[in-house]
C-alpha positions in Angstrom: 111.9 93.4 96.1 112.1 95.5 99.5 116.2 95.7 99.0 115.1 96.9 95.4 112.9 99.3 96.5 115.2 100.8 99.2 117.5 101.1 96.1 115.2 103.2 94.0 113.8 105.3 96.7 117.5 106.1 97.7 118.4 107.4 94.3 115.0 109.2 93.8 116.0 112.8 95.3 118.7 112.7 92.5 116.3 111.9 89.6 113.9 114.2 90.3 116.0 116.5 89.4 116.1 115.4 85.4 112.1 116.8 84.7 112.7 116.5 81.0 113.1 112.7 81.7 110.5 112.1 84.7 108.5 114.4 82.1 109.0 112.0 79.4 107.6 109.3 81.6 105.0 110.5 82.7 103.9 111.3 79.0 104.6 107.5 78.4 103.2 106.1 81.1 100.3 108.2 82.1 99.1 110.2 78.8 99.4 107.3 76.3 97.4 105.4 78.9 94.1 107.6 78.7 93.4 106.1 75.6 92.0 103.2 77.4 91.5 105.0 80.7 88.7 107.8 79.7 86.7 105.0 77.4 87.0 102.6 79.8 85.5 105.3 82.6 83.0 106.7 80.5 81.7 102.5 80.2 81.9 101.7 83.8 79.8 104.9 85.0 77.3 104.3 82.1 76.8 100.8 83.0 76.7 101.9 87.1 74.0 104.0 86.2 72.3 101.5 84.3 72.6 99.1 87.5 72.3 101.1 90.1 69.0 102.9 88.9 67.6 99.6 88.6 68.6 98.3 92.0 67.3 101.3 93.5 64.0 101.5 92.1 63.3 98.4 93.7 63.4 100.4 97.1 62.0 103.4 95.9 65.3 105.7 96.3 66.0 106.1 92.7 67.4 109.7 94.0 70.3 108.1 95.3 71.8 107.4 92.3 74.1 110.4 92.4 75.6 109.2 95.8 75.5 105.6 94.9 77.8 106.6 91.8 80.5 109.2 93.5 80.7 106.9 96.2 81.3 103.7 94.5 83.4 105.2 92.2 86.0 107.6 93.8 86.1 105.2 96.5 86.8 101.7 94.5 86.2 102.1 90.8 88.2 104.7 89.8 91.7 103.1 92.2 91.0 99.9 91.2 89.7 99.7 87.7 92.8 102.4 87.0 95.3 100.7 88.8 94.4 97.2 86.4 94.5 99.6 83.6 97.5 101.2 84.4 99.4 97.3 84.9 98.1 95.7 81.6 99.3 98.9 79.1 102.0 100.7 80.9 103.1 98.0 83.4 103.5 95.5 80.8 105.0 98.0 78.4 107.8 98.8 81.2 108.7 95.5 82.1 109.1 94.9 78.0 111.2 97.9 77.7 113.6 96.9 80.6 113.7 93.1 80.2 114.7 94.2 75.9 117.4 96.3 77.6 118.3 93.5 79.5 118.2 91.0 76.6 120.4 93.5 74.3 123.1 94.0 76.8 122.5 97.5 77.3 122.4 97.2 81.2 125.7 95.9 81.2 127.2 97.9 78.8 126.0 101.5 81.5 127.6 99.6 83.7 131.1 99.4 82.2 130.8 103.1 81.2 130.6 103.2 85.2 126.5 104.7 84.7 124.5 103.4 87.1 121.2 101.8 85.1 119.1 101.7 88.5 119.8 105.9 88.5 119.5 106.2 84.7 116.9 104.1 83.6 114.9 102.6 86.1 114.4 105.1 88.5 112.9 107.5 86.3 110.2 105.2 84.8 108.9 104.0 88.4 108.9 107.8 89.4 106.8 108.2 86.0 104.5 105.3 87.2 104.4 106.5 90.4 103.2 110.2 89.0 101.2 109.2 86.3 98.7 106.9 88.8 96.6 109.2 90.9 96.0 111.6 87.4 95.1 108.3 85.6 92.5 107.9 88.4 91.0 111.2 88.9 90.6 111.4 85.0 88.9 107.8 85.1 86.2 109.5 87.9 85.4 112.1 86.3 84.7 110.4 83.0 83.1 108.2 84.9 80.6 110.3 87.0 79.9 111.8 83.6 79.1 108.5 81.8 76.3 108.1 85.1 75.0 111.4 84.7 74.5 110.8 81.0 72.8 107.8 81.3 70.8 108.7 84.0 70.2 112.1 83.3 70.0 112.3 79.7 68.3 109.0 79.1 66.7 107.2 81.8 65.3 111.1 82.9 66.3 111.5 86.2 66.0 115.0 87.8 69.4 116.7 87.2 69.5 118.9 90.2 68.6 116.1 92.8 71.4 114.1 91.0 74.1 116.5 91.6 73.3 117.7 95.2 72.8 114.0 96.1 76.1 113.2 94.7 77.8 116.5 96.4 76.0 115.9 99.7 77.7 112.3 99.4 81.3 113.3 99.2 83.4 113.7 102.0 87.2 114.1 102.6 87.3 110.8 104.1 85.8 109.5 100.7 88.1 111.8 99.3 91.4 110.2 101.0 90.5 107.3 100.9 90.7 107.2 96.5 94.0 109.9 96.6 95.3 106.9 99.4 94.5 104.0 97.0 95.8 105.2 93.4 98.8 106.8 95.3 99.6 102.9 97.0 98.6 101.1 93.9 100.7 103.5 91.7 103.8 102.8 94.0 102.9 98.8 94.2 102.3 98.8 90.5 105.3 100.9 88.9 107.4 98.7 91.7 106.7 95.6 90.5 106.6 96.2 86.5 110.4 97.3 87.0 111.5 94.7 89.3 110.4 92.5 87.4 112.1 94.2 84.0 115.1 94.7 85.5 115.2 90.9 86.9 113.9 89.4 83.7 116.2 86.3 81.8 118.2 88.0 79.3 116.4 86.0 76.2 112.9 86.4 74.8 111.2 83.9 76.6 112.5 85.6 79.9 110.8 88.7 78.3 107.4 87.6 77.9 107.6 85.6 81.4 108.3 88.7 83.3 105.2 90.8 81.3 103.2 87.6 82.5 104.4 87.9 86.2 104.1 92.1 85.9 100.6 91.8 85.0 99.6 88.8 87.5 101.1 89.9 90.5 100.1 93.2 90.4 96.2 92.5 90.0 96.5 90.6 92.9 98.6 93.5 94.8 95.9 95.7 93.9 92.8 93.3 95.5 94.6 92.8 99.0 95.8 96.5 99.2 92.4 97.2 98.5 91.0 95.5 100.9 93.1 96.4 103.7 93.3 99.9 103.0 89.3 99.9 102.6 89.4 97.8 106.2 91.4 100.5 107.5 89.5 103.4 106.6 86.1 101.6 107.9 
């Protein structure tokens, strides 16, 4: 997988020139996925408000709710919840599409036109993946700071002004970093492994659905450990 990624980063300055197809990737990979992304967001922060208010009401700090929230979610929600997101739709979907191309011969065929399918097809969808990631995750914070400020704003009546200097005093560009670091890494780790695995799959259907099995497994448990060590790291 490291001799594969040498290979894709190596032809990436040449594909990046094509924007009309990094474009169309990043429409496939990243836009088609906020229509579980921004409902999924909208949940988490509603149910984080409904959690957090009632954890901190036990200690009388019920004003912290607005730091609780943009710090739990910019720094670990919105990566992580995103990144598993992001491998069960648009993972899956490119391992399918590449192990199918596999399966109908098409690989092979670019091959004896002399086209290179790591420059022509692969490449482009992991530079989609890669793109698409960090966007997927800011739109998943925002939603989801809005889905805590509704809830505990608009319905459980917390003071809107203390909310939203509580939650601006809590940010800083360490915070910040730290979730642009994440959904950056997991974005590389995830698009990496949903094509490696596509482009490796057994040319038959069972082959297929084995290597959207494998795209989806291994990357949820790429995402905990880089997670943890990249949180180590910052702390």
């Amino acid at each position: 997988m490291t001799r594969f990624l040498l290979r894709l980063l190596g032809q990436s300055p040449l594909a990046l020139t094509r924007c009309d197809v990094i474009g169309e990737q990043v429409y496939n990979t990243g836009l088609l996925t906020l229509a579980i992304i921004m409902p999924a967001g909208l949940f988490v922060g509603m149910i984080l408000a409904l959690q957090g208010a009632a954890l901190l009401q036990r200690f009388g700090s019920a004003d912290a709710l607005g730091a609780v929230a943009m710090f739990g979610v910019l720094r670990e929600l919105g990566p992580v919840v995103t990144a598993l997101l992001f491998a069960g739709r648009a993972g899956t979907a490119l391992a399918t599409e590449l192990g199918l191309m596999q399966a109908t011969d098409q690989m092979s065929a670019m091959a004896m036109m002399a086209v290179d399918p790591i420059r022509r097809v692969v490449v482009p969808r992991f530079l989609g993946g890669v793109i698409a990631m960090p966007l997927l995750a800011a739109m998943f914070s925002v939603t989801a700071v809005y889905g805590v400020q509704l809830v505990g704003v608009q319905i459980m009546g917390f003071d809107r002004g203390t909310f939203w200097s509580q939650l601006r005093g809590a940010v800083s560009l360490t915070d910040v970093n730290e979730g642009i670091i994440k959904s950056c890494v997991f974005g590389v780790v995830c698009s990496l492994i949903a094509v490696y695995q596509g482009y490796h799959a057994l040319p038959t259907p069972d082959g297929v659905a084995q290597a959207t099995t494998r795209t989806v497994v291994t990357s949820a448990v790429g995402i905990f450990l880089l997670d943890y060590l990249i949180t180590a790291a910052f702390l």
